[in-house]
C-alpha positions as CSV (number, residue, x, y, z in Angstrom):
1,X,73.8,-30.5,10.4
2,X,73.6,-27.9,13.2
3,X,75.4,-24.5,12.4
4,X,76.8,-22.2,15.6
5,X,77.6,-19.2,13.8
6,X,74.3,-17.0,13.8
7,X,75.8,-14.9,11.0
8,X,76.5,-17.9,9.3
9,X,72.8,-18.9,9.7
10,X,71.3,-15.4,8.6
11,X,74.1,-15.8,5.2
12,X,72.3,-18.9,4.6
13,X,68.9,-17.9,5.2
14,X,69.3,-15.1,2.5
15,X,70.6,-16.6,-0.1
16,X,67.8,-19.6,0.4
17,X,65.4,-16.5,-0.2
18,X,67.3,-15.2,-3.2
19,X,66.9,-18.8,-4.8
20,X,63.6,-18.8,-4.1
21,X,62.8,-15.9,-5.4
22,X,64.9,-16.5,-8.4
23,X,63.4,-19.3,-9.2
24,X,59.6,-18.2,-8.5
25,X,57.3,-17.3,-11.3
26,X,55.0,-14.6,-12.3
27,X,51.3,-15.2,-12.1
28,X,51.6,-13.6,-16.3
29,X,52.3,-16.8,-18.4
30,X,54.7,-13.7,-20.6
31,X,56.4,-13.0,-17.3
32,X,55.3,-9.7,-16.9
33,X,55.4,-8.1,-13.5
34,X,51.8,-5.9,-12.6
35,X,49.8,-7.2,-15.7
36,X,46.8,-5.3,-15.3
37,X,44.3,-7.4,-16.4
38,X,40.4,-8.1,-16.7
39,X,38.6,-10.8,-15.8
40,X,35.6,-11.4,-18.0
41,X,32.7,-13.4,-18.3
42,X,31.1,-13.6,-21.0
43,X,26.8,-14.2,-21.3
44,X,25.0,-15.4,-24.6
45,X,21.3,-15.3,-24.6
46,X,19.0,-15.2,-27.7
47,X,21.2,-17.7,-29.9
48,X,18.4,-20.2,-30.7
49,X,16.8,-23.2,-29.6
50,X,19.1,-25.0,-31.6
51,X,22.4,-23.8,-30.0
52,X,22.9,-26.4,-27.3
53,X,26.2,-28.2,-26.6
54,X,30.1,-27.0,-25.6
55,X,31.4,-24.0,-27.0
56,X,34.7,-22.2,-27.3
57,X,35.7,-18.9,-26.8
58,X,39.1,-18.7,-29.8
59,X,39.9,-14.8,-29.4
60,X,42.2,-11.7,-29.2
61,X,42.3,-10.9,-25.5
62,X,45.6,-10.2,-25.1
63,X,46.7,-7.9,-27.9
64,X,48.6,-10.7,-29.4
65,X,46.9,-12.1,-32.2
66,X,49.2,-15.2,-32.5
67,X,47.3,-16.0,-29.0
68,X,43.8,-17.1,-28.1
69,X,43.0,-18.3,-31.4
70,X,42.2,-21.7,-29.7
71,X,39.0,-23.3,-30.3
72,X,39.8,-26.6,-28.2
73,X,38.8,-25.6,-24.9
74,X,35.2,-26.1,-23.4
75,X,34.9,-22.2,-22.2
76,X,30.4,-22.0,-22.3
77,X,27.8,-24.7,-22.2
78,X,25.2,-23.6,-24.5
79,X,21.9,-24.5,-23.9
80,X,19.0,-23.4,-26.3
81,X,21.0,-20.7,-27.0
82,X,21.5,-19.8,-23.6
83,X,24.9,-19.8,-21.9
84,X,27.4,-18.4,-19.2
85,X,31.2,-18.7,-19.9
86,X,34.1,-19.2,-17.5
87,X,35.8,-16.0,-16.9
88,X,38.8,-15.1,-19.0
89,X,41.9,-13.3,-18.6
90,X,41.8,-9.8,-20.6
91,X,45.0,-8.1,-21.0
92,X,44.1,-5.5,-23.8
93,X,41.7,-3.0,-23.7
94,X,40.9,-3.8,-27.5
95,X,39.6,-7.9,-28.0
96,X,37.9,-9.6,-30.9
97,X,36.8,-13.5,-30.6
98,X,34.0,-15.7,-31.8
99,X,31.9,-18.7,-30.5
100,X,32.6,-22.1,-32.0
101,X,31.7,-25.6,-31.0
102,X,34.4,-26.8,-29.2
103,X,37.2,-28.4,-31.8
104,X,35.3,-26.6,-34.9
105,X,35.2,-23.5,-36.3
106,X,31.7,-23.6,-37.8
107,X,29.6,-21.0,-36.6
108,X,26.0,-22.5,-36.5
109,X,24.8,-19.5,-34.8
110,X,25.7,-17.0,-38.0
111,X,23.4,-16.5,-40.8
112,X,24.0,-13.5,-42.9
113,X,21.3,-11.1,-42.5
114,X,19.3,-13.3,-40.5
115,X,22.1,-13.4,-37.2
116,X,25.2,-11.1,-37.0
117,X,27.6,-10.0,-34.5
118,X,29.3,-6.4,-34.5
119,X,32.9,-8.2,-35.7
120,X,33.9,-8.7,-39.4
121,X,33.1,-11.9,-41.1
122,X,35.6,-10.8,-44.2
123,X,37.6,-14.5,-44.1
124,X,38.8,-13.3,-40.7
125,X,37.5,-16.0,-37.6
126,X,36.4,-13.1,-35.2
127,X,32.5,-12.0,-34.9
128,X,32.9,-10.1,-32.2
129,X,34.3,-6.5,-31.1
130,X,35.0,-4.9,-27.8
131,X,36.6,-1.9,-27.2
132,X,38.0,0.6,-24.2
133,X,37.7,-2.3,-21.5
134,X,38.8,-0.7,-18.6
135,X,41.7,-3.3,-17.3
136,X,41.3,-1.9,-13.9
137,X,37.9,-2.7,-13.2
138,X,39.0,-6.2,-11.8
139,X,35.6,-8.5,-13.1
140,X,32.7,-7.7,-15.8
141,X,30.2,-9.9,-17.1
142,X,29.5,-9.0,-21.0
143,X,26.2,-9.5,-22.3
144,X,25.8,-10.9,-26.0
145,X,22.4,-11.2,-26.8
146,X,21.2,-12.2,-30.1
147,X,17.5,-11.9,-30.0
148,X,17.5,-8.7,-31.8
149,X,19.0,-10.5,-35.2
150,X,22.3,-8.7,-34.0
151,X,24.6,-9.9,-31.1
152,X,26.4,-6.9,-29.8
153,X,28.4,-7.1,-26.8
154,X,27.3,-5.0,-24.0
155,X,28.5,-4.4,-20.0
156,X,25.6,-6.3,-17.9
């Protein structure tokens, strides 16, 4: 169909866009519009030589703690208690998680007063605690190193 009318044309073209648009969605899966947020990666060292295999990352790092609490995902590859994890959307300043095979929420890495990490282990699912993230920084790697006896998370 060839249209004549330019007006026509440009009436056209706009409302195309507003559909577009309308229909477009927000890079936030809660369809929020300039979601600061954090990209993290997250590195274990000093686990044990037993702590090989896929691990998940279940946590807090959104500020709702209905979300994240997902331990199916493969998010690190441990190997001798070494591992790097793929980086993770952070949306709160404020995150707790843990480190679980994949599919299992055993922690093989936790022995009380032998291996620790800075989170509660009260019947909650979290070992780890991170405050005052700066959401503007764009990327940070976290260090978690256990060699101590106690894995605290640290900026690298």
């Amino acid at each position: 169909m060839k249209i004549k009318n330019e007006k026509l044309k440009i009436v056209l073209l706009l409302l195309f866009a507003a559909v577009c648009f309308g229909f477009s969605s927000c890079a936030d899966a809660g369809g929020l519009h300039d979601q600061k947020a954090l990209m993290v990666t997250f590195e274990f060292t000093g686990f044990g030589d037993n702590i090989s295999g896929s691990y998940s990352l279940p946590g807090n790092f959104s500020g709702n703690d209905a979300d994240g609490w997902d331990n199916t995902g493969s998010d690190v590859t441990m190997k001798k208690g070494e591992g790097i994890s793929n980086p993770i959307a952070v949306t709160c300043a404020n995150i707790q998680f843990s480190l679980c095979p994949t599919g299992e929420w055993t922690r093989p890495w936790y022995s009380k007063g032998v291996l620790e990490g800075n989170g509660s282990d009260a019947g909650t699912m979290w070992n780890f605690y991170i405050d005052g993230l700066d959401l503007n920084a764009g990327e940070v790697t976290l260090l978690i190193d256990a060699s101590s006896g106690v894995a605290t998370p640290v900026e690298k």
